[in-house]
C-alpha positions in Angstrom: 63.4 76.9 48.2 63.6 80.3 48.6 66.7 82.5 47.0 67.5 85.5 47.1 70.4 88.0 46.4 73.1 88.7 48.9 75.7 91.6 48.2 78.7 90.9 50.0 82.9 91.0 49.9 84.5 87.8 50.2 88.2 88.1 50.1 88.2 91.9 48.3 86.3 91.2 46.3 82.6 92.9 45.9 79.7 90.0 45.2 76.3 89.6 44.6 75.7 86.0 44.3 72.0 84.3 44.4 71.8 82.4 47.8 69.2 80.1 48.9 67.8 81.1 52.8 69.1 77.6 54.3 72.8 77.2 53.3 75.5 78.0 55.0 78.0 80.4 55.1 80.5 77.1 54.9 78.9 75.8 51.9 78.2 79.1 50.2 81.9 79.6 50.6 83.1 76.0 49.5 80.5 74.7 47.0 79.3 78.3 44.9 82.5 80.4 45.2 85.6 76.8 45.2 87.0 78.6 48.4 88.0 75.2 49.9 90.4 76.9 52.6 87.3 76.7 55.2 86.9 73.2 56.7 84.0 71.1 57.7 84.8 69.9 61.2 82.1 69.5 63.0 78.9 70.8 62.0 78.0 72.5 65.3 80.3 75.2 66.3 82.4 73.2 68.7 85.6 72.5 66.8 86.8 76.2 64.9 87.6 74.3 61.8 85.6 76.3 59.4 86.3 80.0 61.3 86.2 82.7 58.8 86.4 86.7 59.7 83.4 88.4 59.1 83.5 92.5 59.4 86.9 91.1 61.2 85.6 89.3 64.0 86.1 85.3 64.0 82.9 83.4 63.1 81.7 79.9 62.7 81.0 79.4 59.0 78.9 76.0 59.9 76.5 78.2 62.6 76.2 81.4 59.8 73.9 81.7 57.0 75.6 83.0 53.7 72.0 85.3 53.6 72.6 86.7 57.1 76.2 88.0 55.5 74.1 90.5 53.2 76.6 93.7 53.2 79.3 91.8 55.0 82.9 91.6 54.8 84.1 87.8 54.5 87.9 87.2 54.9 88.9 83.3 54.2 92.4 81.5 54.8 92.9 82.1 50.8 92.6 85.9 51.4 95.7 86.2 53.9 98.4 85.2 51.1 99.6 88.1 49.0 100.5 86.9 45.6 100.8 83.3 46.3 103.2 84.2 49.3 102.1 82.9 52.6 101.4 86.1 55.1 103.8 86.1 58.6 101.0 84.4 60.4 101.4 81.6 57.8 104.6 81.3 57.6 105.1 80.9 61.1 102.1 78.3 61.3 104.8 76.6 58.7 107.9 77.1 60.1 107.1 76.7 63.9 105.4 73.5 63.1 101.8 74.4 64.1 100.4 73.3 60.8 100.4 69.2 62.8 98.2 67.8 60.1 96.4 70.6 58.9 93.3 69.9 59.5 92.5 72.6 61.7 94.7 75.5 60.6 92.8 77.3 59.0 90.4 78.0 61.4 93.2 78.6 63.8 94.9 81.2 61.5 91.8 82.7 60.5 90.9 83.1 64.8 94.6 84.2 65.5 94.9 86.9 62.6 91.6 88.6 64.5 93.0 88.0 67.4 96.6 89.9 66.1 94.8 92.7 64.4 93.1 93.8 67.5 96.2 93.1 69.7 99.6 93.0 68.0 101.3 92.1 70.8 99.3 89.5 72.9 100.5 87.6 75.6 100.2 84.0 76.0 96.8 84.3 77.6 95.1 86.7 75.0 96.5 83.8 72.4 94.9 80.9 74.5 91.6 82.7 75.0 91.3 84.0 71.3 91.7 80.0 70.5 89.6 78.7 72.6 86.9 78.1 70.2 89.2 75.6 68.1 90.2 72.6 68.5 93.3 70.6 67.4 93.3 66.3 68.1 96.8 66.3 67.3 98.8 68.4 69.9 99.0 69.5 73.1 98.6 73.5 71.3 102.3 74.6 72.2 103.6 74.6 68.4 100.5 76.3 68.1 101.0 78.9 70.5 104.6 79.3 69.7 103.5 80.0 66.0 101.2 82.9 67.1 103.9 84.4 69.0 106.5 83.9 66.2 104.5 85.9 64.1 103.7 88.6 66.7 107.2 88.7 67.5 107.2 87.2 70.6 109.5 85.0 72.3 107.9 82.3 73.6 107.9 82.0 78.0 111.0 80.1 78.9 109.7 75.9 78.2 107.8 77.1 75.5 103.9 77.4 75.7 102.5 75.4 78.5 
């Protein structure tokens, strides 16, 4: 098994960890540096669960190897709270009830803060499409979509997110 070392930022905060050439940017993240945050869904890219931002842009942490992230900014779920207080994208996961059981949310968060840094303000379509890469088996995504907008700021379309 090959190693070798990767210099990278994971959260803030500037890393140069031995990596083997064949894990993944999930299990780097999970099993070397305890960031938990990231969920195994799926193991192919269809489900979102383990999205993490890398350079900002929202990536499949179970399709990435952790050596391909060599000079690369890694953002988790754990890096959006700000001394143990949730960020606004959080909180409104929590208080909108988007959270369902969890299992997902991450990912979700981690896909919607991308999706809020480049647009502040999107509209229910910018939301669905930056989502579209993750998957939820609990709802129909309106709690979801509602949460997003809460945190932009947005009032959900009359009936709430269709």
């Amino acid at each position: 098994m090959t190693k070798r070392i990767v210099a990278l930022t994971v959260n803030g905060r500037r890393r140069e960890e031995a990596v083997a050439d064949s894990v993944l940017l999930l299990d780097f993240l999970r099993e070397q540096l305890g960031l938990t945050g990231t969920k195994r869904g799926c193991d192919g890219g269809e489900c979102g669960a383990c999205t993490v931002l890398v350079d900002g842009r929202p990536t499949l942490a179970c399709l990435t190897l952790a050596a391909r992230c060599d000079g690369a900014r890694v953002e988790t779920i754990e890096s959006l709270a700000d001394n143990g207080r949730m960020s606004a994208l959080q909180a409104a996961f929590h208080e909108q009830l988007g959270t369902q059981c969890g299992f997902c949310t991450p990912g979700m968060i981690m896909a919607a803060e991308a999706l809020l840094r480049a647009d502040p303000a999107p509209d229910e379509v910018a939301i669905r499409a930056a989502l579209s890469g993750n998957l939820c088996r609990c709802t129909g995504y309106v709690k979801i979509i509602e949460s997003v907008q809460a945190a932009a700021g947005i009032a959900p379309a009359s009936g709430g997110a269709r």
